[in-house]
C-alpha positions in Angstrom: -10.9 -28.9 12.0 -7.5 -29.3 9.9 -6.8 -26.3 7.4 -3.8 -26.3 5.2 -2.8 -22.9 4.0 -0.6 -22.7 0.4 1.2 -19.6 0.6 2.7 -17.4 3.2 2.0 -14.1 2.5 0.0 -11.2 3.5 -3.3 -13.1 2.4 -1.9 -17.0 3.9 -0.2 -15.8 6.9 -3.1 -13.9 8.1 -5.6 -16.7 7.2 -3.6 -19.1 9.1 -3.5 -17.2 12.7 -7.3 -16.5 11.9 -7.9 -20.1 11.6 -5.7 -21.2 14.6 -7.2 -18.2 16.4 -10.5 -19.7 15.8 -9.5 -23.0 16.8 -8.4 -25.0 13.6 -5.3 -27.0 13.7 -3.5 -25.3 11.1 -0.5 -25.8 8.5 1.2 -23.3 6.3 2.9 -24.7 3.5 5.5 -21.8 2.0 7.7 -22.3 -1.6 10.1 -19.7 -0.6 9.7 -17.4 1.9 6.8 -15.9 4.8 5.7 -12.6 4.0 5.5 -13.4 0.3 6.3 -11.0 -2.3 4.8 -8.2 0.0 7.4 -8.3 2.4 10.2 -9.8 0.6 10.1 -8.3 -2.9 7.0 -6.3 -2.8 5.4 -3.6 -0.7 7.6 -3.4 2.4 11.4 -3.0 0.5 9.7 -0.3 -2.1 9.3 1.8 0.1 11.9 1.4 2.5 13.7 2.8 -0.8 11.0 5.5 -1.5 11.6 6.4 2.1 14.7 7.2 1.7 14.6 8.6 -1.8 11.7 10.9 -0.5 14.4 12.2 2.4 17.3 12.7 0.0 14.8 14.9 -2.8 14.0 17.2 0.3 17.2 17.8 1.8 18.9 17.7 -1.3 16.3 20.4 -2.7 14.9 21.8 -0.1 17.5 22.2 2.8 19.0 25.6 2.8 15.2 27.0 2.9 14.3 24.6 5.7 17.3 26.2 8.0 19.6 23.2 7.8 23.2 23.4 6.5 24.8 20.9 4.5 27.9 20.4 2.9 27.3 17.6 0.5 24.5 14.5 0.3 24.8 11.8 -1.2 22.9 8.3 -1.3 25.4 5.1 -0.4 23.5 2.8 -1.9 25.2 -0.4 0.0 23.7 1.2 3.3 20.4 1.7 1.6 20.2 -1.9 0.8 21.2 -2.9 4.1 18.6 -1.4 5.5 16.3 -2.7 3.3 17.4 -6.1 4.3 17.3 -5.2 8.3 13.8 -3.8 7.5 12.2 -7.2 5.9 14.1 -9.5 8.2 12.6 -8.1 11.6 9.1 -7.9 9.9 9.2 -11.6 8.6 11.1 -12.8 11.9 7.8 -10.7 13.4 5.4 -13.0 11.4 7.2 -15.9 12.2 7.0 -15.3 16.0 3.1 -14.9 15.6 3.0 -18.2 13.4 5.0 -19.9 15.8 2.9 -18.1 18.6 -0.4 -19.4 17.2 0.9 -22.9 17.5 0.8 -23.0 12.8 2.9 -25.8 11.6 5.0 -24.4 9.1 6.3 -26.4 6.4 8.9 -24.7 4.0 8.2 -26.5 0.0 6.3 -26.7 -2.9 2.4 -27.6 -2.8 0.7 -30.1 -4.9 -2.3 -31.6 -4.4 -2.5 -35.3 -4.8 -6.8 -35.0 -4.1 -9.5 -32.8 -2.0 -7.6 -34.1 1.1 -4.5 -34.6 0.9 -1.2 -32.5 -0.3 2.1 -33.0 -1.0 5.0 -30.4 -0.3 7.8 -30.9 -2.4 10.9 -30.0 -0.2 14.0 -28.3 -2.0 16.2 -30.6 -0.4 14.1 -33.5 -2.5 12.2 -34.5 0.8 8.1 -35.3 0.0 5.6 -34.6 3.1 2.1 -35.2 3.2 -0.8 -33.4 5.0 -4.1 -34.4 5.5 -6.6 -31.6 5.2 -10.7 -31.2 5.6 -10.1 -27.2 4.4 -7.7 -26.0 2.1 -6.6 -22.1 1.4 -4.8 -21.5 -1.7 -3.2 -18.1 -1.6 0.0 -18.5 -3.9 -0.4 -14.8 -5.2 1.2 -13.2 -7.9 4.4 -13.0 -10.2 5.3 -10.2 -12.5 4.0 -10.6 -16.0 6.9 -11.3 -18.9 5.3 -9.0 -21.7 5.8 -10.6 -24.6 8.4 -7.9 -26.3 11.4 -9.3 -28.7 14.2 -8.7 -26.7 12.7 -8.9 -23.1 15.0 -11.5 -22.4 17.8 -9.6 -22.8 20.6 -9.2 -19.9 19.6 -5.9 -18.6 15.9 -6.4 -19.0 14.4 -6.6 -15.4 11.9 -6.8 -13.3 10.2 -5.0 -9.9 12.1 -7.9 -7.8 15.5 -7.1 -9.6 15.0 -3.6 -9.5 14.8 -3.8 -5.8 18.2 -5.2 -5.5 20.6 -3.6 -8.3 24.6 -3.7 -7.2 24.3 0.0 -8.1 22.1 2.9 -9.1 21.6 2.9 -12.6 22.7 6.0 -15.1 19.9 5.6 -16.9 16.6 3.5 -17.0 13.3 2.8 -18.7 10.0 2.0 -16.9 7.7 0.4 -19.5 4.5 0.8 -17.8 3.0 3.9 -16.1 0.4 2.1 -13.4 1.0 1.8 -9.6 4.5 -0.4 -9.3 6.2 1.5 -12.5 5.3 4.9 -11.4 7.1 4.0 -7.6 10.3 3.0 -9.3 10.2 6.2 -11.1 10.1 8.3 -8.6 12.5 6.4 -6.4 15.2 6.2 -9.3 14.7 9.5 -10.7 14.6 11.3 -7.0 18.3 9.7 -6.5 20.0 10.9 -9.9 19.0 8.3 -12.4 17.3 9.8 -15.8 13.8 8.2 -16.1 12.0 7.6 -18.9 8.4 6.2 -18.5 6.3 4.5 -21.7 3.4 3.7 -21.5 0.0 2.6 -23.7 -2.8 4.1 -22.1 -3.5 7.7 -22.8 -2.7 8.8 -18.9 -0.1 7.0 -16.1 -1.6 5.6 -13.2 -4.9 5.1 -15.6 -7.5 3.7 -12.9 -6.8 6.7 -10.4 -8.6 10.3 -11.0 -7.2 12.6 -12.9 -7.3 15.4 -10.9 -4.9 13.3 -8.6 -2.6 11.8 -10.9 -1.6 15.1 -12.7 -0.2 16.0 -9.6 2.1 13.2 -10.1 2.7 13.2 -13.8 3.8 17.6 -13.0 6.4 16.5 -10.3 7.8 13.9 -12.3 8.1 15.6 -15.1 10.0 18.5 -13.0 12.4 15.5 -11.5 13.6 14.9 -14.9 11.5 12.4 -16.1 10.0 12.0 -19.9 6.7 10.6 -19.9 5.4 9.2 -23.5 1.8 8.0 -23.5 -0.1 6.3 -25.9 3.1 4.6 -26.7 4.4 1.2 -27.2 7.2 -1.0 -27.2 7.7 -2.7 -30.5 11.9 -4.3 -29.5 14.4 -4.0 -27.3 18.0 -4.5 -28.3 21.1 -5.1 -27.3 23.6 -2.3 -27.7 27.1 -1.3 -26.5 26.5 1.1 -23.9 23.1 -0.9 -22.6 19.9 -1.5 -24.5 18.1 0.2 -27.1 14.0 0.6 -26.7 12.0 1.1 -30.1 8.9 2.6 -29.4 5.8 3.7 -32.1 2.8 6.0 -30.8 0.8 8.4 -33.2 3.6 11.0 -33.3 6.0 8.4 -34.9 9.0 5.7 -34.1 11.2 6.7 -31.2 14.2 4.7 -29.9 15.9 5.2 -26.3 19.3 4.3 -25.5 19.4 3.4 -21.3 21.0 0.8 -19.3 18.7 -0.5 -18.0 14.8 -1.5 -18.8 12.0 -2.2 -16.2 9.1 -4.3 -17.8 6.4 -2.6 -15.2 3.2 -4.1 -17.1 1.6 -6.0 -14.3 1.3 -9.5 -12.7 0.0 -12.5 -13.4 -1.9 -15.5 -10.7 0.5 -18.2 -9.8 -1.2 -21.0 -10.1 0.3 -23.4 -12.3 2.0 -27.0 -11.3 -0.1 -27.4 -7.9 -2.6 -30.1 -9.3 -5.3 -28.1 -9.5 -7.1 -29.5 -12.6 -6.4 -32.9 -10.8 -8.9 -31.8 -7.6 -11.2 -30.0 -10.3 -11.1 -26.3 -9.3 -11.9 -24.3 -12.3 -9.6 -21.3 -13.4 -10.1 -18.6 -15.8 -6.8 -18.4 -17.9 -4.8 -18.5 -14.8 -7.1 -17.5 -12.1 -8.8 -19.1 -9.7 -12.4 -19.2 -9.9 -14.7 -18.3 -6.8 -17.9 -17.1 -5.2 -18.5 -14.2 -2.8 -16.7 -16.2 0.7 -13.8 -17.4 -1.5 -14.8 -21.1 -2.3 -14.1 -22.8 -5.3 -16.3 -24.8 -7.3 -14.2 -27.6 -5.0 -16.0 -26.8 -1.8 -13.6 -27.9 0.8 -11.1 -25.7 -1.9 -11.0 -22.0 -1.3 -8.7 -19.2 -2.7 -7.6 -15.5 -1.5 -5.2 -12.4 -2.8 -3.8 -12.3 -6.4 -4.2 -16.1 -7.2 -7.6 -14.9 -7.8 -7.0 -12.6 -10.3 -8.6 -9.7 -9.1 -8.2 -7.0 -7.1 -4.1 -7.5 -6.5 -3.4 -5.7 -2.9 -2.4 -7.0 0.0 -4.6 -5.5 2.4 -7.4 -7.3 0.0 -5.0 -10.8 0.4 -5.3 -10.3 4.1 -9.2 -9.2 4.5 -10.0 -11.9 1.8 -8.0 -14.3 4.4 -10.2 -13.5 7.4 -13.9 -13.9 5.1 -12.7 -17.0 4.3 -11.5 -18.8 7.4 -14.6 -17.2 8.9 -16.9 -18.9 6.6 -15.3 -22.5 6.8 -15.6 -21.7 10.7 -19.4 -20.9 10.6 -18.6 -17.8 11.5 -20.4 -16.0 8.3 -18.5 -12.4 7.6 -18.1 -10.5 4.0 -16.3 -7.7 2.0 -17.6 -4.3 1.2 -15.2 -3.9 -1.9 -16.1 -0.1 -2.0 -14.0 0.5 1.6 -11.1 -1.0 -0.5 -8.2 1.9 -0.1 -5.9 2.5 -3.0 -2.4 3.8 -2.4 0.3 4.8 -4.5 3.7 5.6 -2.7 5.2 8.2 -5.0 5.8 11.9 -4.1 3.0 13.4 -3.9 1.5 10.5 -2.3 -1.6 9.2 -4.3 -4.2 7.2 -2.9 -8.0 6.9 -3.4 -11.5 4.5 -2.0 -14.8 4.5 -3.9 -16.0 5.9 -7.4 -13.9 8.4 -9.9 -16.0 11.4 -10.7 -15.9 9.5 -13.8 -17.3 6.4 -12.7 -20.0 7.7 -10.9 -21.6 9.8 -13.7 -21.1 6.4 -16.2 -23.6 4.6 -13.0 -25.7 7.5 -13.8 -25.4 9.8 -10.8 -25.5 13.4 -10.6 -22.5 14.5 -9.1 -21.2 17.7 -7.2 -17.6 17.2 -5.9 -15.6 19.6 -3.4 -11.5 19.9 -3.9 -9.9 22.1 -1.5 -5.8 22.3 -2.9 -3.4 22.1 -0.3 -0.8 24.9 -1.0 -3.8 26.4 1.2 -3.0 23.8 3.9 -0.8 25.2 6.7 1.1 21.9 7.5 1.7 21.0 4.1 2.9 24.6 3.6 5.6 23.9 6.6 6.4 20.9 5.2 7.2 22.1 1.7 4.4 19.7 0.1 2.0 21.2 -1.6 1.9 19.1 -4.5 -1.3 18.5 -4.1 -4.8 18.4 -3.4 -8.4 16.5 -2.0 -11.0 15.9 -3.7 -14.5 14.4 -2.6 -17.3 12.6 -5.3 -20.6 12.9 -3.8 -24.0 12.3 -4.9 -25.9 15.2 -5.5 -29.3 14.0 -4.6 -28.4 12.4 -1.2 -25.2 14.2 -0.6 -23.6 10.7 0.6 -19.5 10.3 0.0 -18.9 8.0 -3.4 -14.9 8.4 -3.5 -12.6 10.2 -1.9 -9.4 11.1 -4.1 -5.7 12.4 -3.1 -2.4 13.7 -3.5 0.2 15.0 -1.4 1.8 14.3 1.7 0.5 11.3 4.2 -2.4 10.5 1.6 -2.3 7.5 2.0 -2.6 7.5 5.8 -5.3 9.6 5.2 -7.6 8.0 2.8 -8.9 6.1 5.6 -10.9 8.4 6.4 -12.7 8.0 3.3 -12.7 4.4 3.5 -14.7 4.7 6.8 -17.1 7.3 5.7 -18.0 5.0 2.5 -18.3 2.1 5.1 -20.7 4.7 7.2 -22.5 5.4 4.0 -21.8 9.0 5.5 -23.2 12.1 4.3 -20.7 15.3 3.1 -22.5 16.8 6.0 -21.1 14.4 8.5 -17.6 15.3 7.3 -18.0 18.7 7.8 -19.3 19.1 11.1 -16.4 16.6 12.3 -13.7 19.0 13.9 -10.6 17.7 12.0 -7.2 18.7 14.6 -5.2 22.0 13.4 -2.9 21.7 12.0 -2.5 18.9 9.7 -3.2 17.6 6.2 -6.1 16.0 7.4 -7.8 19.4 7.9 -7.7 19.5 4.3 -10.2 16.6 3.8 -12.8 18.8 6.1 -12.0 22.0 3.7 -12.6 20.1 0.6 -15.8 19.1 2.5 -16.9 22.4 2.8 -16.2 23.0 -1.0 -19.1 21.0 -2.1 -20.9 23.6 -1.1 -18.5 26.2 -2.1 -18.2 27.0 1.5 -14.0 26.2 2.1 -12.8 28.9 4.7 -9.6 29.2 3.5 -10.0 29.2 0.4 -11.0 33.1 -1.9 -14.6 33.5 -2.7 
């Protein structure tokens, strides 16, 4: 069996050593560079930075009342990136060790298909190679999407993959966009001394999370200097002497910003565009690639994983999406339960959430009871001057089984996959609670907020 992967990241790279694993003779055909955006520009440099940025806010903060003495902190920005560098290179010399491990064929180019069996890389040296193929895995991933504001192609304007790399730490900046990736550069920038301003359209940041989670966030932000606006837009951006100027409307009126420098923080978009698609006939849906429940295009030798899809854009999904797929072309038959899928957002508090919103679940008509247990109540988050936060469980009232599991603080999103089991367990608030959780830790929290559901948290006042 010959499988040709397109695309190198955490959904391709996976798929190939599946495949090879399963005993395919594999190639993985890469435009720019393994790991993808995930570990180059993505994921694993974000939060080397929050990392950091997270370690600077608590000694610079915190320090004195932790028993440490320090004369004066300060972030060198050239080490930082560094270290950001030494970070990704030994994680993608890592996956490139396994490919090579596997026995992949790795071919560095552009992919275009020339018919259901055959693809051409396009070399940046000018060089064309051909591969024969019986299986093909698209998983090209994702870009960030341009909004289409006047002035977003001003010098200045930037993106998440510029804002990973800056020469220096900005005075100023604004995110437009409050979701996952916008809110992560806002707490990085902000926690390091640059004043943040966050717009955003939606009527709440971080919009698909709950909302008992994510005013945890929007409080500490707010108290690290940053000015939120929601229900606001960005009309223009212009070009100014000291940086750029933002014009924003909402309900409340017109408000311009003057910052040096703007993150558009609105999304990403499918890459999928100049690989010859149309010419093997796989459908797409303006931009993304149409498929059924094992990843196979209307082309059935033609399959496609991650963010080329269009829908749920995470690499652990790119990865798991990898595995169904070579599985099935392998006649080895496996599937997805897309309620296990783990949410994470890497600010401070940590935010991270699996299954249904309290929200969600009464709109699929459940009757809901739900447990939170706050964790200024939690000894370890006490000693480690966290507790920002809190747990919060979604359960149906009739069965008592686990919907969603929702939280902020510190470690949350270690932690959530706890809740990503239990959902997977179909497990009962009952099974949580008579599961000893270890003292002390955060996690002991999820067990408290347990025994809220039935208004029975120990540590918490009748």
């Amino acid at each position: 069996m010959r499988i040709v992967v397109v695309g190198g990241g955490p959904g391709g790279y996976v798929a190939a050593i599946r495949a090879a694993q399963l005993g395919a003779e594999v190639t993985l055909v890469e435009k720019k560079y393994i790991g993808g955006t995930c570990l180059n520009v993505g994921c694993i440099p974000t939060k080397v930075l929050l990392h950091t940025a997270e370690l600077y806010t608590t000694l610079q903060r915190e320090a004195e009342d932790l028993g440490i003495k320090i004369e004066k902190i300060d972030i060198d920005w050239k080490k930082l990136q560094l270290r950001k560098k030494e970070v990704i290179n030994q994680l993608v010399g890592g996956v490139n060790m396994l490919l090579k491990s596997n026995k992949i064929e790795v071919i560095m180019g552009e992919g275009y298909f020339l018919n259901t069996n055959k693809i051409e890389v396009r070399q940046v040296e000018g060089k064309k190679v051909t591969v024969d193929f019986d299986y093909a895995i698209i998983a090209t991933g994702s870009k960030p999407f341009i909004v289409p504001i006047p002035g977003a192609d001003l010098e200045g304007v930037i993106t998440s993959d510029e804002a990973l790399s800056l020469d220096k730490i900005p005075k100023s900046l604004l995110v437009i966009g409050g979701g996952v990736i916008g809110s992560e550069f806002a707490s990085v920038y902000s926690s390091i001394g640059t004043k943040v301003t966050m717009i955003e359209a939606l009527p709440n940041i971080v919009a698909t999370m709950d909302q008992d989670v994510t005013a945890y966030l929007v409080e500490v932000l707010k108290n690290s200097g940053v000015d939120i606006y929601t229900d606001t837009k960005v009309e223009s951006i212009e070009k100014i002497k000291t940086g750029l100027k933002v014009n924003t409307v909402s309900k409340e009126g017109n408000k311009s910003f003057e910052v040096e420098k703007v993150l558009l923080s609105v999304g990403r978009k499918p890459v999928t565009e100049n690989m010859g698609l149309e010419k093997i006939g796989v459908k797409l849906n303006r931009g993304k690639i149409i498929t059924n429940k094992r990843f196979q295009t209307n082309t059935s030798n033609i399959y496609a994983i991650g963010d080329c899809r269009g829908e749920i854009m995470l690499a652990h999904v790119a990865s798991a999406e990898g595995v169904v797929a070579v599985e099935g072309i392998m006649g080895k038959a496996s599937k997805i339960d897309f309620r296990t899928i783990p949410y994470a957002v890497y600010t401070k508090p940590e935010l991270a959430a699996v299954g249904m919103t309290e929200k969600q679940a009464k709109e699929q008509g459940y009757e809901v009871k739900t447990g939170r247990f706050p964790l200024y109540a939690n000894g370890k988050s006490l000693i480690m001057g966290e507790t920002d936060g809190t747990v919060k469980y979604v359960v149906d009232a009739k069965t008592e089984e686990i919907l969603g599991l929702h939280m902020a603080g510190p470690r949350a999103t270690e932690l959530i996959v706890e809740g990503a089991l239990a959902l997977r367990l179909e497990a009962t608030i009952e099974e949580i609670i008579t599961t000893i959780h270890a003292h002390p830790t955060v996690g002991e929290s999820l067990h408290e907020a347990a025994h809220a559901v039935h208004n029975t948290a120990i540590h918490l006042p009748k």
